[in-house]
Every structure is written in structure tokens, then in C-alpha cells.
Short mmCIF file of the C-alpha atoms (twelve columns), coordinates in Angstrom:
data_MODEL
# 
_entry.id   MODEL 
# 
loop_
_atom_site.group_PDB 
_atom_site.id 
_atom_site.type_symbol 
_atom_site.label_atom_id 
_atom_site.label_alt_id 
_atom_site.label_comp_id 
_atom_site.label_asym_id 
_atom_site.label_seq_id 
_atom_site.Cartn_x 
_atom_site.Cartn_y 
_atom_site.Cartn_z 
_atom_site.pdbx_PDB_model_num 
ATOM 1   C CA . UNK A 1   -95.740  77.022  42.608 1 
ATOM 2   C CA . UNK A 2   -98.384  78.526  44.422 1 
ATOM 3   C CA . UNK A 3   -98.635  78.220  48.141 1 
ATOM 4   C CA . UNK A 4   -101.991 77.834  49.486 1 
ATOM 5   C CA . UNK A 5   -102.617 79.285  53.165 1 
ATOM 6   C CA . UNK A 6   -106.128 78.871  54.840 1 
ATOM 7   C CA . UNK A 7   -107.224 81.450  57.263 1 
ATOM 8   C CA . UNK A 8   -109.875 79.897  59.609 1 
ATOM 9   C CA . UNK A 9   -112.780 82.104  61.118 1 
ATOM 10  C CA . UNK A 10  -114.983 81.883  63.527 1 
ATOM 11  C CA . UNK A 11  -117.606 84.179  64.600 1 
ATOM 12  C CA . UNK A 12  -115.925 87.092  66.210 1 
ATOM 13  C CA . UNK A 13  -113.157 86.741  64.627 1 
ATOM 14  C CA . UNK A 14  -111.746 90.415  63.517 1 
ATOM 15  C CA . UNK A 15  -107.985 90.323  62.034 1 
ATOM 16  C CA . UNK A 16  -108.895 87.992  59.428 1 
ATOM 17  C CA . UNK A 17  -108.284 90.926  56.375 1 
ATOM 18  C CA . UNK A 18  -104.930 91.540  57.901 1 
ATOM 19  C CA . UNK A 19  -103.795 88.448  57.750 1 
ATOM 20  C CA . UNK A 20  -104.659 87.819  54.193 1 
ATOM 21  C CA . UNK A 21  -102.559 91.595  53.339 1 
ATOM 22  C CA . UNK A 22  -99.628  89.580  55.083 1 
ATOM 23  C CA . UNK A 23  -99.863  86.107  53.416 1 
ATOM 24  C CA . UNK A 24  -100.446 88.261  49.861 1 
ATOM 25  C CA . UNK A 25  -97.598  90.243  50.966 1 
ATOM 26  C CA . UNK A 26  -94.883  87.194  51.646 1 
ATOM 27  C CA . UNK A 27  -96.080  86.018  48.371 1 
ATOM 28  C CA . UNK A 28  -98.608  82.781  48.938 1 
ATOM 29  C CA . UNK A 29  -102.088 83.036  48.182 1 
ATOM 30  C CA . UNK A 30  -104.549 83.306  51.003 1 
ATOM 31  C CA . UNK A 31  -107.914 80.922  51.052 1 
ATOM 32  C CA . UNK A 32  -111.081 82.816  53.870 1 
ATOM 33  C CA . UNK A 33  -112.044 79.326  55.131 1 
ATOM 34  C CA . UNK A 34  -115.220 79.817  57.447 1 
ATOM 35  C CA . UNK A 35  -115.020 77.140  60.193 1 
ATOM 36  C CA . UNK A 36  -118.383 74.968  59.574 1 
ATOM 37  C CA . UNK A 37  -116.669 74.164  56.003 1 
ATOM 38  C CA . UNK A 38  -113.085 73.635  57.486 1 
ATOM 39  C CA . UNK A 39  -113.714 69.860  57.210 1 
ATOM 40  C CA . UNK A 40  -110.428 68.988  55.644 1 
ATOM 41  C CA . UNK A 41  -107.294 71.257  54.738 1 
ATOM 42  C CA . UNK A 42  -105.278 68.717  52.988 1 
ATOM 43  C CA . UNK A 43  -105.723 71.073  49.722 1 
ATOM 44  C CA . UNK A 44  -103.261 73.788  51.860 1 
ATOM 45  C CA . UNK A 45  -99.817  74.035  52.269 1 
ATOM 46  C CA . UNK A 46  -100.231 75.916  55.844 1 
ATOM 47  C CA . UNK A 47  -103.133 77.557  57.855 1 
ATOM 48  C CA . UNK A 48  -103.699 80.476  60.338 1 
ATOM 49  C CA . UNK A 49  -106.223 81.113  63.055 1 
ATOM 50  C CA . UNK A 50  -106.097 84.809  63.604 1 
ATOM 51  C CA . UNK A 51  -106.950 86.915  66.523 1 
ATOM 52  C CA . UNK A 52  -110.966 88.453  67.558 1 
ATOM 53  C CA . UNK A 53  -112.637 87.404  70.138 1 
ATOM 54  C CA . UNK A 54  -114.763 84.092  69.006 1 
ATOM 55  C CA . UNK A 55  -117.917 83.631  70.670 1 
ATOM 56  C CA . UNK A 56  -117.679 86.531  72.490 1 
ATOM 57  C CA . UNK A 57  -114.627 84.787  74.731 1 
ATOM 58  C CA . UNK A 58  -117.706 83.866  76.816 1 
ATOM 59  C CA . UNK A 59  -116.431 80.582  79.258 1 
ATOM 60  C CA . UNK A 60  -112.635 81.485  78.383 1 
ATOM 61  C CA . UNK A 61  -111.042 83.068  75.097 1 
ATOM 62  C CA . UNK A 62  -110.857 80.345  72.670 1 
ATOM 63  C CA . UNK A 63  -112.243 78.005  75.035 1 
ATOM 64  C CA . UNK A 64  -115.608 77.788  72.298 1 
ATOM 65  C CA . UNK A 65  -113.799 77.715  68.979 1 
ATOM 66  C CA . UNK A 66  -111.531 75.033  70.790 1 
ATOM 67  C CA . UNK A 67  -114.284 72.457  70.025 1 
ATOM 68  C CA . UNK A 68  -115.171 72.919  66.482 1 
ATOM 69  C CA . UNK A 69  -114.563 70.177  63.812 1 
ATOM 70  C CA . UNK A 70  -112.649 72.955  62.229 1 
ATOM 71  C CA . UNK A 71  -109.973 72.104  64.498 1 
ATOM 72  C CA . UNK A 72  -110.066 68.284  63.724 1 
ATOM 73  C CA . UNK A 73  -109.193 69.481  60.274 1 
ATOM 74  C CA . UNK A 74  -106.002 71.589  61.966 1 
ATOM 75  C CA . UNK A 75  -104.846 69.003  64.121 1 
ATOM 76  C CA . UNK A 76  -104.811 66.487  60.568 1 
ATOM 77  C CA . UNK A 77  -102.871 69.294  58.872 1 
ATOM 78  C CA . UNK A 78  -100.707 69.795  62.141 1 
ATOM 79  C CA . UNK A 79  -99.569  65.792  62.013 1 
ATOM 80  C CA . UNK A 80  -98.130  66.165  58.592 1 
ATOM 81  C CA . UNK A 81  -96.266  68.905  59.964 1 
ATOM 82  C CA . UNK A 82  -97.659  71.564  57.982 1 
ATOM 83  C CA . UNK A 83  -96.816  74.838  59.550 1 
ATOM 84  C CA . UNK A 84  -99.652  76.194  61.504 1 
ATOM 85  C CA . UNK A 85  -99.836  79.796  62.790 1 
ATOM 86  C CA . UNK A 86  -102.343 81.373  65.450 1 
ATOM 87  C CA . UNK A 87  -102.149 84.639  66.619 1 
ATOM 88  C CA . UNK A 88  -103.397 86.315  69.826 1 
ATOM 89  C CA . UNK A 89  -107.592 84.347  69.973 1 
ATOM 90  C CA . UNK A 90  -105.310 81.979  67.923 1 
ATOM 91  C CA . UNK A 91  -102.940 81.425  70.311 1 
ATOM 92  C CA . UNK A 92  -105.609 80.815  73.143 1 
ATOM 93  C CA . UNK A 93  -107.433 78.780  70.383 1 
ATOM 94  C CA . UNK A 94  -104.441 76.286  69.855 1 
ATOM 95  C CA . UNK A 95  -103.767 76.096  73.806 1 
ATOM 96  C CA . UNK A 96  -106.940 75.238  74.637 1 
ATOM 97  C CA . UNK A 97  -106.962 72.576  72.059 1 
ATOM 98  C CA . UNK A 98  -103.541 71.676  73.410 1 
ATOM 99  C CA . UNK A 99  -101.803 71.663  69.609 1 
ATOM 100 C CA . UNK A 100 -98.953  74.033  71.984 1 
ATOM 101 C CA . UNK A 101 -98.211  73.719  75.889 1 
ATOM 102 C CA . UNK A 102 -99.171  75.845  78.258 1 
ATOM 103 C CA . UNK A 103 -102.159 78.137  79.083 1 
ATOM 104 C CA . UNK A 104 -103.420 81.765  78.534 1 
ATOM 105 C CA . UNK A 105 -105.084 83.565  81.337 1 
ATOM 106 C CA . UNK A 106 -105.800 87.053  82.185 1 
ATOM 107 C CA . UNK A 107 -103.530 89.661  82.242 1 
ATOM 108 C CA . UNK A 108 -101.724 90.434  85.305 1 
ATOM 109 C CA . UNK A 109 -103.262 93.852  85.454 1 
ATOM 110 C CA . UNK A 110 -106.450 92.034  84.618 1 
ATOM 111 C CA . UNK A 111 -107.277 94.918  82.067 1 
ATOM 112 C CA . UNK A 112 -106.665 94.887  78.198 1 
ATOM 113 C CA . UNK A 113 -103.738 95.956  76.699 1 
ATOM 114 C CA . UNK A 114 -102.663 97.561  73.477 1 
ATOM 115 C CA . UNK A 115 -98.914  98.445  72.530 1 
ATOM 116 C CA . UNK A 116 -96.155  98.433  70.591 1 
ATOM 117 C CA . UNK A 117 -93.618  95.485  72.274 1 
ATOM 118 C CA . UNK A 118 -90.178  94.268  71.581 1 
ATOM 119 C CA . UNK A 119 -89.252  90.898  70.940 1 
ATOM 120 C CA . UNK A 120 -86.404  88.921  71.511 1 
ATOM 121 C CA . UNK A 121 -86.041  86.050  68.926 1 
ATOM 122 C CA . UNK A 122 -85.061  82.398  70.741 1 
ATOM 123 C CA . UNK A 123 -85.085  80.131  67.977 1 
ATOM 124 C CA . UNK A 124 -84.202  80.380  64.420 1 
ATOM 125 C CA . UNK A 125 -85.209  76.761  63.178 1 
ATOM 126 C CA . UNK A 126 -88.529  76.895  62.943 1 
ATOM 127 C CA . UNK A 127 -91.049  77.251  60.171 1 
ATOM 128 C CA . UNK A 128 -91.684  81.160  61.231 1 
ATOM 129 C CA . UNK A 129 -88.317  82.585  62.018 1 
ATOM 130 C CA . UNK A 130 -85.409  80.998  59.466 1 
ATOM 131 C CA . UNK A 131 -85.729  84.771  58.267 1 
ATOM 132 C CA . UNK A 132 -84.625  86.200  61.502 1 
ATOM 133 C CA . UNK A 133 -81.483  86.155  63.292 1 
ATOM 134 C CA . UNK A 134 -81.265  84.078  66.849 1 
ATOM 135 C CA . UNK A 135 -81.122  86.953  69.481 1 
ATOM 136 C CA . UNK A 136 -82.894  89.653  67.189 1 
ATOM 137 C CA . UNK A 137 -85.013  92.131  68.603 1 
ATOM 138 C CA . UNK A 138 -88.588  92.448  66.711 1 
ATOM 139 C CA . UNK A 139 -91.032  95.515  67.199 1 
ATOM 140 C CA . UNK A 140 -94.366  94.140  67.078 1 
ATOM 141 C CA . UNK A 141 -97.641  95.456  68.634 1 
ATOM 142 C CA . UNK A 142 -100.292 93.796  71.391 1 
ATOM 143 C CA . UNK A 143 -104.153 93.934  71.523 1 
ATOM 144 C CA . UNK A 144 -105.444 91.219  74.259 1 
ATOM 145 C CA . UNK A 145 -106.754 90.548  77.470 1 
ATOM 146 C CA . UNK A 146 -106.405 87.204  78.370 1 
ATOM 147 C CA . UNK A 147 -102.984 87.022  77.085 1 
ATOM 148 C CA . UNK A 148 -100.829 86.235  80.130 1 
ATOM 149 C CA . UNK A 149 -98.936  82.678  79.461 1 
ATOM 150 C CA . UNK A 150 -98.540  79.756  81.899 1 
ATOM 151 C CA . UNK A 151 -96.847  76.898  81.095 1 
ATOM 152 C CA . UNK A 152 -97.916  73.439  82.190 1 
ATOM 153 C CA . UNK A 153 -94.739  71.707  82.299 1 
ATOM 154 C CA . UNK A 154 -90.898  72.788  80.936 1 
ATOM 155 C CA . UNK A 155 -91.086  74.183  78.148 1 
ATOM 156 C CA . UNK A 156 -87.711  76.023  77.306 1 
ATOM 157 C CA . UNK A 157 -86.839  74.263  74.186 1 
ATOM 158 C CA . UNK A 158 -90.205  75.828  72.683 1 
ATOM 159 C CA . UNK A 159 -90.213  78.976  73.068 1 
ATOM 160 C CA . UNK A 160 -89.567  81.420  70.213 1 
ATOM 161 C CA . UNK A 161 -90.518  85.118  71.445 1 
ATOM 162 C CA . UNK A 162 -90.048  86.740  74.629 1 
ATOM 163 C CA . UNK A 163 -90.782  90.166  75.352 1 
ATOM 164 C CA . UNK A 164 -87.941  92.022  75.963 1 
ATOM 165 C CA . UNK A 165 -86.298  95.741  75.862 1 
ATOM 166 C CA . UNK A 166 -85.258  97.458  72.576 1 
ATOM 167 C CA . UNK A 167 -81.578  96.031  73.710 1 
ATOM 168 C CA . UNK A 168 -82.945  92.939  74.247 1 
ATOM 169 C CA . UNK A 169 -82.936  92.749  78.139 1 
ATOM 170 C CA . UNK A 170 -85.564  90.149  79.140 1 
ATOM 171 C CA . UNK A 171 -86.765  91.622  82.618 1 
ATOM 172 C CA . UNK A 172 -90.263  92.245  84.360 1 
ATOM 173 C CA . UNK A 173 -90.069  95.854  83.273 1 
ATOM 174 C CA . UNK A 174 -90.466  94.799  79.902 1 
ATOM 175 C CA . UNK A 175 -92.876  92.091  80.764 1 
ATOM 176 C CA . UNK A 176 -96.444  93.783  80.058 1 
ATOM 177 C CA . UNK A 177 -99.209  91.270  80.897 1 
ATOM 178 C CA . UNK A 178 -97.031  89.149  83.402 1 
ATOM 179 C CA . UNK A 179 -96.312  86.295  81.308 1 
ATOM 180 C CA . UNK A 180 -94.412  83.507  82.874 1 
ATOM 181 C CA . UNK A 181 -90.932  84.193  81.948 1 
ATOM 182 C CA . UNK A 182 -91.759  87.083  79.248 1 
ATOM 183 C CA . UNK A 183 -92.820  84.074  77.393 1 
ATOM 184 C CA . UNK A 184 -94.930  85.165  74.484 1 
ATOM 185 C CA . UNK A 185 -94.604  82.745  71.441 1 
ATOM 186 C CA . UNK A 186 -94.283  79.001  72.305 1 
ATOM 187 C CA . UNK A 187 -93.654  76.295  69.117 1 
ATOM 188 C CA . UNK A 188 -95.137  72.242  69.768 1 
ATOM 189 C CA . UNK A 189 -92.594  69.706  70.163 1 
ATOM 190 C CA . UNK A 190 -92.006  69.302  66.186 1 
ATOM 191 C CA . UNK A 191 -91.657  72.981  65.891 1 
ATOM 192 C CA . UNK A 192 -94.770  73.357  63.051 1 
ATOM 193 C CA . UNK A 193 -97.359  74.822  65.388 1 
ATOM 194 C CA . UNK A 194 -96.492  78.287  67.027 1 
ATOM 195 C CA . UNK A 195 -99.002  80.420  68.730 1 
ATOM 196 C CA . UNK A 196 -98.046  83.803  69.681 1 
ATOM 197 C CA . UNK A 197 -100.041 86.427  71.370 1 
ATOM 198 C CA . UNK A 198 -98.549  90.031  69.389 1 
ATOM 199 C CA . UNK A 199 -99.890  90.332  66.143 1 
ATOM 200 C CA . UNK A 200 -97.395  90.010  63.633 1 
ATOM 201 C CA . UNK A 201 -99.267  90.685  60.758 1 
ATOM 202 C CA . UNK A 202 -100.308 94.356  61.720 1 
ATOM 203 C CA . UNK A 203 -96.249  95.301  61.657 1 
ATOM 204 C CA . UNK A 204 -96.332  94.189  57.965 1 
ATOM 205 C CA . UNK A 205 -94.863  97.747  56.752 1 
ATOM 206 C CA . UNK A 206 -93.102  100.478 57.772 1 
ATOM 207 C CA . UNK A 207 -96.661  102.855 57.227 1 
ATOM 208 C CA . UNK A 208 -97.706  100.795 60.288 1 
ATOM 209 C CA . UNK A 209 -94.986  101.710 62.247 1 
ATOM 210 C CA . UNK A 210 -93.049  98.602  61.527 1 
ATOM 211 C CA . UNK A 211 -92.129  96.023  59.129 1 
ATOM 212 C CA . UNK A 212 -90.711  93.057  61.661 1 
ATOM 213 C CA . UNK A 213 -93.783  91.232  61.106 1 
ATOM 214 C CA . UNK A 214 -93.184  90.041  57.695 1 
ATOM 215 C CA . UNK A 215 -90.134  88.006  58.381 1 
ATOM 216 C CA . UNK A 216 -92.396  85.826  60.111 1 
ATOM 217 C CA . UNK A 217 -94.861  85.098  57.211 1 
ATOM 218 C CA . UNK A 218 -91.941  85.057  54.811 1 
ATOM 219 C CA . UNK A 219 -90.181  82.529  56.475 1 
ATOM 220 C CA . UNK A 220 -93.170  80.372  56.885 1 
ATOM 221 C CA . UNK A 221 -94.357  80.337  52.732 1 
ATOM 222 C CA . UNK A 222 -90.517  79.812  52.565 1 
ATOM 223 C CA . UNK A 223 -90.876  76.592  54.610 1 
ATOM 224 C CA . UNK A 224 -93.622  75.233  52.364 1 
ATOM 225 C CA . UNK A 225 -91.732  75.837  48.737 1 
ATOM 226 C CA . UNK A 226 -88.650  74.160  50.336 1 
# 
């Protein structure tokens, strides 16, 4: 059975190629869907919206791609509870279209950041992370901006990632862009949409520096086939 995975893009967006690697890598075939012919995904199994910086971020990062009929196409595939992954311009993209809670604003620092994090792993029963072990600690790096998240309203029960220490100590220390909470990957209400702001699918292999990523993408073409 082959597992179908769309990969929207928009102009600007840059991590497309490495997302493909990852989907081809977890063993599902990945489909390049530009966003002007995203007008129904029914064909996939799951979809991604990976990280760049669409329209230039101009208004607010995502804000732009937000409104595309692309993403009337994602919210259809969202409803049947298809899992649905956007990373990092993905994550803003799915806030500001409100398919997760919460906000993304500018980083406390208010420059850009990019590093190798940790990540401590608060749920296990989602689409993303059956693969992983609740509590597990995750090295996977960070490339944004505008990647400090608020939430709007309590949102405990969703949240998958934190950043953390390599023990996994949630503090400030470890906190690098001031996110409420160390919150850094939040899941909707059903659990099929998760956006998360480190990039999961450059820590694909060890070459990279680390191989944590793939769990993720694993678990999620897992998901589908079951």
C-alpha cells in the first residue's frame, strides 16, 4: 500500500526538498503540490506545509499563505482526520488559519535564531509520536524568527514538544525564543493537526547531526497504513 503525502508550497517556501528526503525516508511517497492547484487533497493519505518564509512574511509569517484556497483543501483533509503536519512557516501557517490554538510572534530576543534544541516528548498518542516514548528527550534543530508561542486559551492537553535540557528539565534556561511555557509543538483538539516550530525533518540522520527527527515521520505514515 502506498501512502501518499502532499507537501504544499507557497512562494518562499524553502524546506520543501527536505521534507520529501524525510517522507521517502519513513517509507510513503511524497506528492510537490504547488498551492494554486491544491484544490482538493482527498487523493492523500496526509499532507505537510513546510517551513520558508511565504510571501516574504510581509504583514506576519504565514499571515499571507493563511488565505489561500490551498488551505480550504487542508482544512477538508484535516476534518477526516487525516494527519496534517506543518513545520516552523507551517506552524505559523496553521495558527493563523486557526487549524491549532494559539499564536506565533516574535522571538523574545526579537532576532532570528538557529540551533540545535532538546525536546521533551508530552504525548505519545498522536499521529506523530506513537514511535517515541512519553518523557523522551529529542535533539532537533531551530531556524525562525517569529517563532515564540502564545496560547489563546488552555491548552495543556495539546501540547506535544517542549523545549527542554538534554535531562529533560523544562526551565527558562532552556527556553530559547521565550515561548509560553517552553511550548513548542501544540496538536488540535482531535490530535491530527500538529504544528511545531523545530524542523524535524533536517535531524533525519545521524550525518546531520541527528536522527530524532524520523520517529516523527515514521510514526505518522504508520498512522495512515493502520
Amino acid at each position: 500500500m502506498t501512502i501518499r503525502v502532499a507537501v504544499l508550497k507557497f512562494p518562499g517556501t524553502n524546506c520543501d526538498l527536505e521534507m520529501e528526503h524525510a517522507i521517502r525516508l519513513a517509507g510513503a511517497e511524497p506528492d510537490p503540490v504547488w498551492h494554486t492547484e491544491a484544490h482538493d487533497l482527498k487523493d492523500h493519505d496526509a499532507a505537510v506545509v513546510p517551513g520558508g518564509f511565504t510571501y516574504g512574511d510581509y504583514v506576519r509569517a504565514g499571515a499571507i499563505a493563511a488565505t489561500s484556497p490551498a488551505l480550504d483543501a487542508l482544512e477538508e483533509l484535516a476534518e477526516e482526520e487525516r494527519p496534517i503536519l506543518g513545520v516552523c512557516n507551517g506552524m505559523q501557517i496553521l495558527a493563523e488559519r486557526n487549524l491549532i490554538p494559539g499564536t506565533l510572534t516574535v522571538n523574545a530576543n526579537n532576532r532570528f535564531i538557529c540551533t540545535w534544541t532538546h525536546l521533551k516528548v508530552e504525548r505519545t498518542d498522536t499521529p506523530f509520536t506513537t514511535t517515541y516514548e512519553e518523557g523522551q528527550v529529542i535533539r532537533v534543530p531551530i531556524a525562525h524568527k517569529e517563532g515564540r508561542y502564545i496560547p489563546d486559551d488552555d491548552v495543556e492537553n495539546n501540547v506535544v514538544f517542549r523545549f527542554c535540557g538534554p535531562d529533560g528539565t523544562v526551565s527558562p534556561e532552556y527556553n530559547p525564543n521565550g515561548s509560553t511555557d517552553n511550548i513548542t509543538g501544540v496538536v488540535n483538539d482531535r490530535g491530527n493537526v500538529l504544528g511545531m516550530m523545530p524542523h524535524p525533518e533536517r535531524a533525519v540522520h545521524k550525518l546531520l547531526g541527528s536522527d530524532d527527527g524520523l520517529p516523527l515521520f515514521r510514526s505518522m505514515i504508520k498512522w495512515c497504513r493502520t
